[in-house]
N, C-alpha and C positions, 0 to 999 in steps of 0.2 A: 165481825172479825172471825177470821179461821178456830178453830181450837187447834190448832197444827203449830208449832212455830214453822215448822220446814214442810213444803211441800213441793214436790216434785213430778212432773206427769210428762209420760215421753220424752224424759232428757235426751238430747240428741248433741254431743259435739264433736266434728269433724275437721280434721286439716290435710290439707290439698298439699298432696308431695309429689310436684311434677303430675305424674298422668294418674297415679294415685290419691286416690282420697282414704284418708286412716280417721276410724272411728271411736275415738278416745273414749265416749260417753254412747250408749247403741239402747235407746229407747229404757232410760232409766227413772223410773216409774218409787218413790218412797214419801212415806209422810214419817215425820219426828215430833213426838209433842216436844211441850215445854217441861223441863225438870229433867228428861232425860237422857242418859248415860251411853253414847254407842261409841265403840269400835269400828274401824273400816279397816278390810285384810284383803289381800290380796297380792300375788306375784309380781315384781314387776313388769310395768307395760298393762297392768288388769283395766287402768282408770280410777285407780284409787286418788292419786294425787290431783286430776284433773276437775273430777268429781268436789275434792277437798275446795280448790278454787273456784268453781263454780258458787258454792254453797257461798263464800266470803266475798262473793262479790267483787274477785280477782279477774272473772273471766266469764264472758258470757255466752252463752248457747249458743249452738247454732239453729237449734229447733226444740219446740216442746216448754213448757213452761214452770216456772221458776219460783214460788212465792214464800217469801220470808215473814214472818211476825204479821200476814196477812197483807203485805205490800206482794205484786205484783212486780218482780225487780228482771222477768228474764230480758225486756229489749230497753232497759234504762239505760240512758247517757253517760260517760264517764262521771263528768261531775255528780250527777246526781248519785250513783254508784260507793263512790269516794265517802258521800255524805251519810249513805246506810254502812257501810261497814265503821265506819268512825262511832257512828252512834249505838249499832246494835252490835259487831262482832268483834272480839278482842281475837289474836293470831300471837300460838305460840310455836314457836319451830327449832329444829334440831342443834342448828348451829347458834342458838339464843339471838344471833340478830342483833347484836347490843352495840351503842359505838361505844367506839374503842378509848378514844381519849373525854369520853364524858362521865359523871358521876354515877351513883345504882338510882337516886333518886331523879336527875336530869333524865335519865334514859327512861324513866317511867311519866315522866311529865309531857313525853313527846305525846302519846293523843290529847291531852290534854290541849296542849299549845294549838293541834291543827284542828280543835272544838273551838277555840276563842275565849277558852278558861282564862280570867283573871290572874296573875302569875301568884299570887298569896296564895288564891283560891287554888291554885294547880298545886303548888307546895305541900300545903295542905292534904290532899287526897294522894298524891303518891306516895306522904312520907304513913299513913294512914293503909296505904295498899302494900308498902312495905311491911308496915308492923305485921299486917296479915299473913302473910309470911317470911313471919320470924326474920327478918332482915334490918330489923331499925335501926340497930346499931351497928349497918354497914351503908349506912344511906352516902356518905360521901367517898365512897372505893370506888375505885372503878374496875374495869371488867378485869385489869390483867391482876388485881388487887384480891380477885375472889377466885373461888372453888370455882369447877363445872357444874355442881349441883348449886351454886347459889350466884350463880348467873342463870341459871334456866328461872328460879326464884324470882331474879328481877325481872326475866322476861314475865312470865305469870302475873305478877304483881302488873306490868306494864302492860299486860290483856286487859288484865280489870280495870284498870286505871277509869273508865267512862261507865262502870259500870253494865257492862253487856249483858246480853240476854243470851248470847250465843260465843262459848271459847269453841275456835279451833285448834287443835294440838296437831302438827305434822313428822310424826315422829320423835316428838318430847321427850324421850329415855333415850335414843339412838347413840347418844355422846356420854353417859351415864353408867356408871357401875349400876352394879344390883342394889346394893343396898340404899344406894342415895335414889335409885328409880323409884323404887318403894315408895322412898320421904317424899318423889313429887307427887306419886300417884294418889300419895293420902294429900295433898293439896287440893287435886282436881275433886276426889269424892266428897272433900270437905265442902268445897266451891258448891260443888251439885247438889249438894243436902240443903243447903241453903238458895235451890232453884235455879241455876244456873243450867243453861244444858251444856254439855259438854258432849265434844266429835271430833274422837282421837284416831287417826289415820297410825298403822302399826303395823309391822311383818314380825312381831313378837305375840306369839301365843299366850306366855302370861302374862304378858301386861294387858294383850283382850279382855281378861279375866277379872279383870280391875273394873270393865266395865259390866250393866245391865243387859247388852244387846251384841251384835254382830253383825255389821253386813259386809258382806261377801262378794268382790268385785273378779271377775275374769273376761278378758277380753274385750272390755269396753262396758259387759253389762251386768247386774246385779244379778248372781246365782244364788245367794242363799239371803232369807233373813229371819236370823234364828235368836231367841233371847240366851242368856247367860245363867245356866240354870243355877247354880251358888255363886254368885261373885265375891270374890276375895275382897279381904275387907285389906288398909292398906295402913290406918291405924293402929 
């Protein structure tokens, strides 16, 4: 097996618009170990987000290849697709994503349910991934019940819910004052000290800075990959 968690060589994804072809992704070439901390910046339209879905197994190449945890995932079937993101990558996003009339523990039990977790069992690890952050004793509110910052909470908690190897963050502070961005970003560093890699997609410079790394998306393809020479600590 790889020592890579992520690796990537000639990513290549394009969409066909009428007589044009747009190259979202233009021969995008990165390895990530495991443990580690990156950022991805870039303007809109760079291939930041497209890039993000690629990685989660939202969306598959159009050329160039693709390997996760040392699985070969760029020409995998939907289903089979569906079965590595579920198992290896937890997805936190801007808007939390939460429904709306279910519980903070219910909305965390959702990977669980599409894993085939025993419902004890699944109880169990959400209220468990709640406690982790700091939410236990909001386990039965629901979304219109909580903060901004403690619905992104539950979302997190609902990343981890399977235990992944791999969170995506798409924007995770977007909806967030300063100070509660902070409390999540000491989530995710805390997450990643404990081996988690974490790959937080951002058009905010200081929350980059939260991470170890940078990479630098324009026009489809990776212009810079630079580490983070002090990162902020968030605790």
């Amino acid at each position: 097996m790889s020592d890579w968690l992520i690796e990537t060589e000639h990513l290549v994804k394009a969409y066909t618009l009428g007589p044009q072809t747009l190259l979202a992704l233009n021969d995008v070439s990165v390895r990530i170990g495991a443990g580690e901390f990156i950022a991805v910046m870039g303007p809109s339209g760079s291939g930041k987000s497209t890039f993000m879905n690629v990685l989660g197994c939202l969306d598959s190449p159009t050329s160039g290849r693709y390997r996760l945890d040392g699985l070969d995932v760029a020409n995998q079937p939907p289903d089979a697709l569906a079965g590595i993101r579920n198992r290896l990558v937890g997805f936190v996003f801007q808007g939390f994503n939460l429904l709306a009339r279910t519980s903070a523990v219910e909305n965390v039990e959702l990977p669980l349910i599409y894993a085939g977790v025993p419902a004890a069992e699944r109880r169990r690890r959400a209220l468990a991934r709640l406690a982790d952050v700091g939410l236990e004793d909001r386990a039965l509110h629901q979304p219109s019940q909580l903060s901004g910052g403690q619905q992104q909470r539950v979302a997190i908690a609902r990343a981890l819910a399977n235990n992944p190897k791999l969170i995506l963050a798409d924007e995770p502070t977007g909806a967030l004052d300063t100070r509660t961005s902070v409390e999540v970003m000491a989530l995710f560093q805390a997450f990643n000290a404990h081996g988690i890699t974490v790959v937080l997609v951002t058009h905010e410079a200081d929350i980059a800075q939260f991470a170890r790394r940078v990479l630098r998306f324009r026009d489809g393809r990776l212009i810079a990959d630079e580490p983070v020479p002090s990162p902020r600590l968030a605790a």
